[in-house]
SEVO-529198 format. One record per residue (C-alpha): residue number from 1; chain; x, y, z. Coordinates in steps of 0.05 Angstrom, whole numbers, plus 5000, padded with zeros to 4 digits. Example, Ala and Ser with C-alpha at 12.3 -4.5 7.8 and 13.67 -1.06 7.14 Angstrom:
REM SEVO-529198
<node><k>1</k><c>A</c><px>5246</px><py>4910</py><pz>5156</pz></node>
<node><k>2</k><c>A</c><px>5273</px><py>4979</py><pz>5143</pz></node>
END
This chain:
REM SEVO-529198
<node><k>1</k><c>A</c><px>5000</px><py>5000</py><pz>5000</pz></node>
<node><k>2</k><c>A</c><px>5031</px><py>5067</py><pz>4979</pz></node>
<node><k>3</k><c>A</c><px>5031</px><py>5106</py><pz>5048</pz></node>
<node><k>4</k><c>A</c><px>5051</px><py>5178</py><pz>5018</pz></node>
<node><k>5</k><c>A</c><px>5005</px><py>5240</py><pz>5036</pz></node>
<node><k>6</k><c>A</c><px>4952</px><py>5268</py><pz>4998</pz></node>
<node><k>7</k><c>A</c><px>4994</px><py>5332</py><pz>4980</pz></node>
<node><k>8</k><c>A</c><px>5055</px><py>5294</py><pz>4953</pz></node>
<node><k>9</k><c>A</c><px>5007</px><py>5250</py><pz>4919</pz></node>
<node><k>10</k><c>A</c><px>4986</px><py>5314</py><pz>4879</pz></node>
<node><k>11</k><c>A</c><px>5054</px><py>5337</py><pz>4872</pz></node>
<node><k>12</k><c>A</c><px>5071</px><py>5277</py><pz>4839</pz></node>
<node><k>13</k><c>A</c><px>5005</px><py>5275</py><pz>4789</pz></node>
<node><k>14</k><c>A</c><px>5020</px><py>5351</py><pz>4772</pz></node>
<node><k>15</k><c>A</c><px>5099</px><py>5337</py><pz>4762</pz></node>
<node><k>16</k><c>A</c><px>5065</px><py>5278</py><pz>4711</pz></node>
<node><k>17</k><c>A</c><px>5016</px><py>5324</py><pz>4681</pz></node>
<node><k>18</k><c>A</c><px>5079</px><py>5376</py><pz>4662</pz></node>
<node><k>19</k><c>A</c><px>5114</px><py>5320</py><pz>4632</pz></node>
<node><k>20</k><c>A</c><px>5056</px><py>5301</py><pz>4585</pz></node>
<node><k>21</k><c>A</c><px>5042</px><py>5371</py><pz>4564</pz></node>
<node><k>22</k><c>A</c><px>5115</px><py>5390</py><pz>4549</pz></node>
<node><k>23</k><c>A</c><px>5138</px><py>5330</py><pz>4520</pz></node>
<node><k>24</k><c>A</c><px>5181</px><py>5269</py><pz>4537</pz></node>
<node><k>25</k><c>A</c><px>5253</px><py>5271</py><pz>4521</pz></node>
<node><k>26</k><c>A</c><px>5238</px><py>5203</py><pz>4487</pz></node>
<node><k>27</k><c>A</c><px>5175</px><py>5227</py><pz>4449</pz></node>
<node><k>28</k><c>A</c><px>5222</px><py>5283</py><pz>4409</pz></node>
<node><k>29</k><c>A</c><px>5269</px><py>5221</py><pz>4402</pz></node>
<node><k>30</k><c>A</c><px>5230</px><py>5181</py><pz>4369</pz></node>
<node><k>31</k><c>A</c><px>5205</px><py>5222</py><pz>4332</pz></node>
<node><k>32</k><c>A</c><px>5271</px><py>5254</py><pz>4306</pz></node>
<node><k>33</k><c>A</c><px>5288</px><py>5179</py><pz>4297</pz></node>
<node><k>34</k><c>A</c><px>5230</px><py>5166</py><pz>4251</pz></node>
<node><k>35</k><c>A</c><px>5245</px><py>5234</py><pz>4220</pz></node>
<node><k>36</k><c>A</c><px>5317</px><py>5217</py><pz>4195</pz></node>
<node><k>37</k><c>A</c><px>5295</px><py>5152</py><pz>4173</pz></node>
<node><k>38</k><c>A</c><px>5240</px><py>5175</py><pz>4116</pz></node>
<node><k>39</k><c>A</c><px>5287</px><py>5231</py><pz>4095</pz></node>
<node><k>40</k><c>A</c><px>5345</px><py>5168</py><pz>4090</pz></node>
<node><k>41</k><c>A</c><px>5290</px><py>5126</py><pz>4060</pz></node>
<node><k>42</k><c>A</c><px>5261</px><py>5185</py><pz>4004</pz></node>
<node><k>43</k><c>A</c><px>5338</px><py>5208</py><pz>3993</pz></node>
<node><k>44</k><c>A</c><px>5358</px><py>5136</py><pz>3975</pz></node>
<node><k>45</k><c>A</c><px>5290</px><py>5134</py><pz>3926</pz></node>
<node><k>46</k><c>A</c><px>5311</px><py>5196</py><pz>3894</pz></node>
<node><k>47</k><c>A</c><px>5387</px><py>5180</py><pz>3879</pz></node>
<node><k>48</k><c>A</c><px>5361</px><py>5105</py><pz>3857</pz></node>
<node><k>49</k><c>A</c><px>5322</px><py>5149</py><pz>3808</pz></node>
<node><k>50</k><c>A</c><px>5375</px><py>5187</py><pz>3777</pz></node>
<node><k>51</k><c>A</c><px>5420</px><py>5131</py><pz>3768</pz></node>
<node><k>52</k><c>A</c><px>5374</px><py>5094</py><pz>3736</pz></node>
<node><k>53</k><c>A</c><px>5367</px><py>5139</py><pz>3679</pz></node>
<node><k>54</k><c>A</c><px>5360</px><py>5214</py><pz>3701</pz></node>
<node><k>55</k><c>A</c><px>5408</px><py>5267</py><pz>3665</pz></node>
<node><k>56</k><c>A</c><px>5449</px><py>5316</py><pz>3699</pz></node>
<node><k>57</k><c>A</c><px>5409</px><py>5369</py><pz>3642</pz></node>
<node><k>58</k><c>A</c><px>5351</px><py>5347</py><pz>3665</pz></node>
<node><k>59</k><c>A</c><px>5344</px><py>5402</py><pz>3723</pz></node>
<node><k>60</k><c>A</c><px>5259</px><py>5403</py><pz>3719</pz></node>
<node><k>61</k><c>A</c><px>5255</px><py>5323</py><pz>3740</pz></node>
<node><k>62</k><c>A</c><px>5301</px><py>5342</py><pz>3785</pz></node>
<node><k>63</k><c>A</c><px>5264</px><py>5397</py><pz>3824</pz></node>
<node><k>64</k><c>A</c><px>5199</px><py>5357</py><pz>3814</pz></node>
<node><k>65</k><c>A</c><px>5228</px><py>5303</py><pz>3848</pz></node>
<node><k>66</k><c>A</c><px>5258</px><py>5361</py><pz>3899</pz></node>
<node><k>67</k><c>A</c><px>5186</px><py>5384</py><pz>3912</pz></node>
<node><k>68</k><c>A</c><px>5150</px><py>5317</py><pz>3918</pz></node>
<node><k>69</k><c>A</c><px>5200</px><py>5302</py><pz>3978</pz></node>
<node><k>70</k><c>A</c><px>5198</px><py>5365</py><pz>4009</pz></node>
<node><k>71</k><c>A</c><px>5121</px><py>5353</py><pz>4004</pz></node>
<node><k>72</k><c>A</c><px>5119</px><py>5289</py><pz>4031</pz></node>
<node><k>73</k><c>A</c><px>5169</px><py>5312</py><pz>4079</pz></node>
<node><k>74</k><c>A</c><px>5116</px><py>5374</py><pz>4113</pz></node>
<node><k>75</k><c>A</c><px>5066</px><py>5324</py><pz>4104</pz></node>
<node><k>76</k><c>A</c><px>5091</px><py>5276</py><pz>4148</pz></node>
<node><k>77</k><c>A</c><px>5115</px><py>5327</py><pz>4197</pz></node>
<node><k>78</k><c>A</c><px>5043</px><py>5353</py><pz>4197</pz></node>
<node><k>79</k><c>A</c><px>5020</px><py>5283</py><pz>4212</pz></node>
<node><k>80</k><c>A</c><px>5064</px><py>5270</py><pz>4264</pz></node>
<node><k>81</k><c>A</c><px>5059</px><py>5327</py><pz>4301</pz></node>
<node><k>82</k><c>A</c><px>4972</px><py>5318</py><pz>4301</pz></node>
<node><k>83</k><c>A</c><px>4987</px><py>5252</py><pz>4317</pz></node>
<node><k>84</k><c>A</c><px>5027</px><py>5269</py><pz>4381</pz></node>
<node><k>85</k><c>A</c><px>4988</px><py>5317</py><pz>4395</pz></node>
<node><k>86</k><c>A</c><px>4926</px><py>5274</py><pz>4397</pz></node>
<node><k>87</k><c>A</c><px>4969</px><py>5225</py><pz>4439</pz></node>
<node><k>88</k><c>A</c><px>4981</px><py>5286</py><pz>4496</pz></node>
<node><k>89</k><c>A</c><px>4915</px><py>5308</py><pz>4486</pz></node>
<node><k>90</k><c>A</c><px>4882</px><py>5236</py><pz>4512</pz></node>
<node><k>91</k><c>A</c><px>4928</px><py>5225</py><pz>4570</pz></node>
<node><k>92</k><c>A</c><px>4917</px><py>5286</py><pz>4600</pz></node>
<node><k>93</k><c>A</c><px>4848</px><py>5281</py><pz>4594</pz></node>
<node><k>94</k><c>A</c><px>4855</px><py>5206</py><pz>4625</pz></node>
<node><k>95</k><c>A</c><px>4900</px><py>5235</py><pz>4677</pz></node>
<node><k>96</k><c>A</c><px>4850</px><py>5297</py><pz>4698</pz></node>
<node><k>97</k><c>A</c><px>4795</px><py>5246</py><pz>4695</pz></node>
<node><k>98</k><c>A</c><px>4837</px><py>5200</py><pz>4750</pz></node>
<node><k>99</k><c>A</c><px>4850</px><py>5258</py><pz>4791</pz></node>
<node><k>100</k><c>A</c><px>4785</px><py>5286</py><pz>4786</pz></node>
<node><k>101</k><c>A</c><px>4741</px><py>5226</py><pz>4811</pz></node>
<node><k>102</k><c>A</c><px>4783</px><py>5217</py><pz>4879</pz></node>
<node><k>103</k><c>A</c><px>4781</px><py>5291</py><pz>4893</pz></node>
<node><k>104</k><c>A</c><px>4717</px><py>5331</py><pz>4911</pz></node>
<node><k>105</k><c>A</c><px>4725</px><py>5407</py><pz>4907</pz></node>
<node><k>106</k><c>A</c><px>4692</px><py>5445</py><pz>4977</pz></node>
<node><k>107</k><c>A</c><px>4619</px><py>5470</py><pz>4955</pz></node>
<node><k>108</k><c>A</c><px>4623</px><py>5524</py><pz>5000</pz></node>
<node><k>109</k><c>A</c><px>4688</px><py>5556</py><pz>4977</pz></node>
<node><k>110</k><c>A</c><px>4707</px><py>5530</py><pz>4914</pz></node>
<node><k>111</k><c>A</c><px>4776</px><py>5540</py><pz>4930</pz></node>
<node><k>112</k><c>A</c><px>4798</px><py>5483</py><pz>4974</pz></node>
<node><k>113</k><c>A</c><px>4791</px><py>5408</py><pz>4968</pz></node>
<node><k>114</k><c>A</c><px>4744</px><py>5360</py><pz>5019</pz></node>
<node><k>115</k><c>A</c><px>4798</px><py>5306</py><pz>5052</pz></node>
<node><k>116</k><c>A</c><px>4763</px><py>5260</py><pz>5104</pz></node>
<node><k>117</k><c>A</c><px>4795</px><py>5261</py><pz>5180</pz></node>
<node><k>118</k><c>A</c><px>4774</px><py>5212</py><pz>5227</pz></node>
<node><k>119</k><c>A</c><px>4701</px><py>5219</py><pz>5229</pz></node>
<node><k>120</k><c>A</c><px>4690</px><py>5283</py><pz>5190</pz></node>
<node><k>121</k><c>A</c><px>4700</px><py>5313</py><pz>5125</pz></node>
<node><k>122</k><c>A</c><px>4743</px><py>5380</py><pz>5121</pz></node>
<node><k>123</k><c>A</c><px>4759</px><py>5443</py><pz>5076</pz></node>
<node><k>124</k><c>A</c><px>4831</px><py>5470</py><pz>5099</pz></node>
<node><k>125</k><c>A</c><px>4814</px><py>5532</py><pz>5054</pz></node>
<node><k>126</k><c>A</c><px>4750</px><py>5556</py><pz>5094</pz></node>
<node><k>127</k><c>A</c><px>4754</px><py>5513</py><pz>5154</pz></node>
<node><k>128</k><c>A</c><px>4686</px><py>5467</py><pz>5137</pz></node>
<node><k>129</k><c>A</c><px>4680</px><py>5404</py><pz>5180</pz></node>
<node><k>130</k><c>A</c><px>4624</px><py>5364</py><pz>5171</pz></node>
<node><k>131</k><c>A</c><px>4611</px><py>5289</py><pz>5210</pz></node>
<node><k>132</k><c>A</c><px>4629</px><py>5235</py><pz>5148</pz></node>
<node><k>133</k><c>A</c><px>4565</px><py>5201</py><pz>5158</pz></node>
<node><k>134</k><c>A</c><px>4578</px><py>5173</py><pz>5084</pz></node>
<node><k>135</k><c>A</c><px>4640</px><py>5152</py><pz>5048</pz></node>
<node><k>136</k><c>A</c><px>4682</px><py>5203</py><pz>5013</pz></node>
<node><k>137</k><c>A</c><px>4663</px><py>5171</py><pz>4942</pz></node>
<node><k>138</k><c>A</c><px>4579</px><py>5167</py><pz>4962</pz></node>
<node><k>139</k><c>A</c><px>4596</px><py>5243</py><pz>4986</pz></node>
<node><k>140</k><c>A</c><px>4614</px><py>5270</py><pz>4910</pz></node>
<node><k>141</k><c>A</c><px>4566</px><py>5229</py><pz>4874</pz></node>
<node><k>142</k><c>A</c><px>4509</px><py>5263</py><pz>4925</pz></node>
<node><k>143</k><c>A</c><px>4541</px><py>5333</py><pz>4902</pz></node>
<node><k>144</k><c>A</c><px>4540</px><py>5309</py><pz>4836</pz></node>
<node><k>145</k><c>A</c><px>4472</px><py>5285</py><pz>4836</pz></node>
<node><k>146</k><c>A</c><px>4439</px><py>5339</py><pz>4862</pz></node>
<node><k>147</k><c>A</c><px>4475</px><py>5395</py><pz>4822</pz></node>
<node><k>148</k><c>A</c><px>4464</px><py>5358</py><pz>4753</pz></node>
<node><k>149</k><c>A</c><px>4383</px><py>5345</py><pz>4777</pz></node>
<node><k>150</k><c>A</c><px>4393</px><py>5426</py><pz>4791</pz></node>
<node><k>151</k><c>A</c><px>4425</px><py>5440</py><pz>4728</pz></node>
<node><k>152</k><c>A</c><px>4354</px><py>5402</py><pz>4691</pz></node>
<node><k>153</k><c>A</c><px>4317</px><py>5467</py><pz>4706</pz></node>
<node><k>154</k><c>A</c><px>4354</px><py>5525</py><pz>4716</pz></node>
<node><k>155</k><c>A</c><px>4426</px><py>5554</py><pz>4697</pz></node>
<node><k>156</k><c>A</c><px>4428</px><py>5589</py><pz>4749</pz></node>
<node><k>157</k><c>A</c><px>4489</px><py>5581</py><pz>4806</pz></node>
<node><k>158</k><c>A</c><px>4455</px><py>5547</py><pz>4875</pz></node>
<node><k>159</k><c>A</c><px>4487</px><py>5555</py><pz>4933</pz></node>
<node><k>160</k><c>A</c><px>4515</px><py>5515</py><pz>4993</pz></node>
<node><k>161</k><c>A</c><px>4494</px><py>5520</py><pz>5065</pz></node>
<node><k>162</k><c>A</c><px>4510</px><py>5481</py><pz>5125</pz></node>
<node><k>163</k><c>A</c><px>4459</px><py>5477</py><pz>5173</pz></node>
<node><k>164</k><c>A</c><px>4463</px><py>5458</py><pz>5249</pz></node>
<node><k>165</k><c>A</c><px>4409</px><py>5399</py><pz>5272</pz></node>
<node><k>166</k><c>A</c><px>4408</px><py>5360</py><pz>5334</pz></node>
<node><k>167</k><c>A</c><px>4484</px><py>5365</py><pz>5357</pz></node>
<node><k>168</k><c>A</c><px>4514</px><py>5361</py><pz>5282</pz></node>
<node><k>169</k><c>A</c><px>4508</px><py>5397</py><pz>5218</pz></node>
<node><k>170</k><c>A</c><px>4476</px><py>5389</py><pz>5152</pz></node>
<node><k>171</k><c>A</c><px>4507</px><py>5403</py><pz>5086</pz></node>
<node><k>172</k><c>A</c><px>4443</px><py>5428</py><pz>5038</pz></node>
<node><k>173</k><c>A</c><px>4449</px><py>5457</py><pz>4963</pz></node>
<node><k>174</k><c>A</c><px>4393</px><py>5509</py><pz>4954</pz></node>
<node><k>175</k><c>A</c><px>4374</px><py>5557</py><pz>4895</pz></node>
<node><k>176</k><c>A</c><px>4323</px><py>5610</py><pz>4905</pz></node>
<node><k>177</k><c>A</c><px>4293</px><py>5628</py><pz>4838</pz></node>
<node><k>178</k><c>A</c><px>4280</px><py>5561</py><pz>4827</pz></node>
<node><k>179</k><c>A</c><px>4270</px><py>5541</py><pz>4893</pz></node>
<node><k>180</k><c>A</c><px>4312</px><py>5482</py><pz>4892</pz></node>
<node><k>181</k><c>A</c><px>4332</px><py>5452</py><pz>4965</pz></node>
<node><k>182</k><c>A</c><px>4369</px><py>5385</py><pz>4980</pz></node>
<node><k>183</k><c>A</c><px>4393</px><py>5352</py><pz>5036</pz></node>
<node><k>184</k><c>A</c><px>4465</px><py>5343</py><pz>5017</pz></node>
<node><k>185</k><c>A</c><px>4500</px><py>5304</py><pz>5083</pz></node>
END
């Protein structure tokens, strides 16, 4: 079981994160690898052409030939590049999806992120403790829920309250022009 802490957990996913979006040493390898070898590849074509029968005079083949490998050549540059591109773009979004379903963002404050202490879930931004009388995971899906059966009907912002009742709190998501109101926690 991997015992490090939640913040050098993150440190480690965002250290990951810069590497995909900047680029791996070996991606520009591999890539300037595969780069060298077509223009080895397309040089060797063109030479094979001219000794089989192309004249020195015969300058116009010659730049045609020039063209369709420098063609190619942007082409395939083009294609790779997309291509890696494409690559970055889909792990990061697999990576933000990861991080995003184990972390749950504070509905009060927006700002900080709910971690679960002993018995109680906690913002360190604004200081929220609330009793964990679910698990962290049935916790964000009840947030989710109940903002996407908010979103159904109005576009509007609701808002997050936390209620005392009976020797603990409540955690409820209201919105008054549409006068949505949910229990929460």
């Amino acid at each position: 079981m991997n015992m490090q802490s939640p913040k050098s957990n993150k440190l480690n996913n965002i250290e990951a994160a810069n590497r995909l979006r900047h680029g791996s040493p070996q991606f520009k390898a591999v890539l300037r690898q595969r780069c060298r070898k077509q223009m080895q590849e397309r040089r060797d074509k063109l030479f094979n052409a001219r000794r089989i029968g192309l004249d020195d005079k015969d300058e116009c083949i010659e730049n045609t030939l020039t063209e369709i490998v420098r063609r190619e050549f942007k082409e395939w540059i083009i294609e790779e590049f997309n291509r890696m591109h494409q690559y970055e773009m889909d792990m990061m979004d697999k990576y933000l999806e990861e991080i995003m379903k184990n972390e749950l963002v504070c509905p009060m404050c927006e700002k900080g992120t709910i971690t679960q202490l002993n018995d109680f879930f906690v913002c360190p931004k604004c200081q929220l403790s609330l009793p964990a009388k679910v698990t962290m995971d049935d916790f964000y899906q009840r947030v989710k829920n109940h903002s996407v059966d908010h979103a159904e009907s109005c576009n509007l912002k609701p808002c997050f309250m936390v209620i005392p009742e009976q020797n603990s709190y409540s955690l409820y998501m209201g919105c008054e022009p549409c006068s949505y109101f949910g229990l929460i926690l």
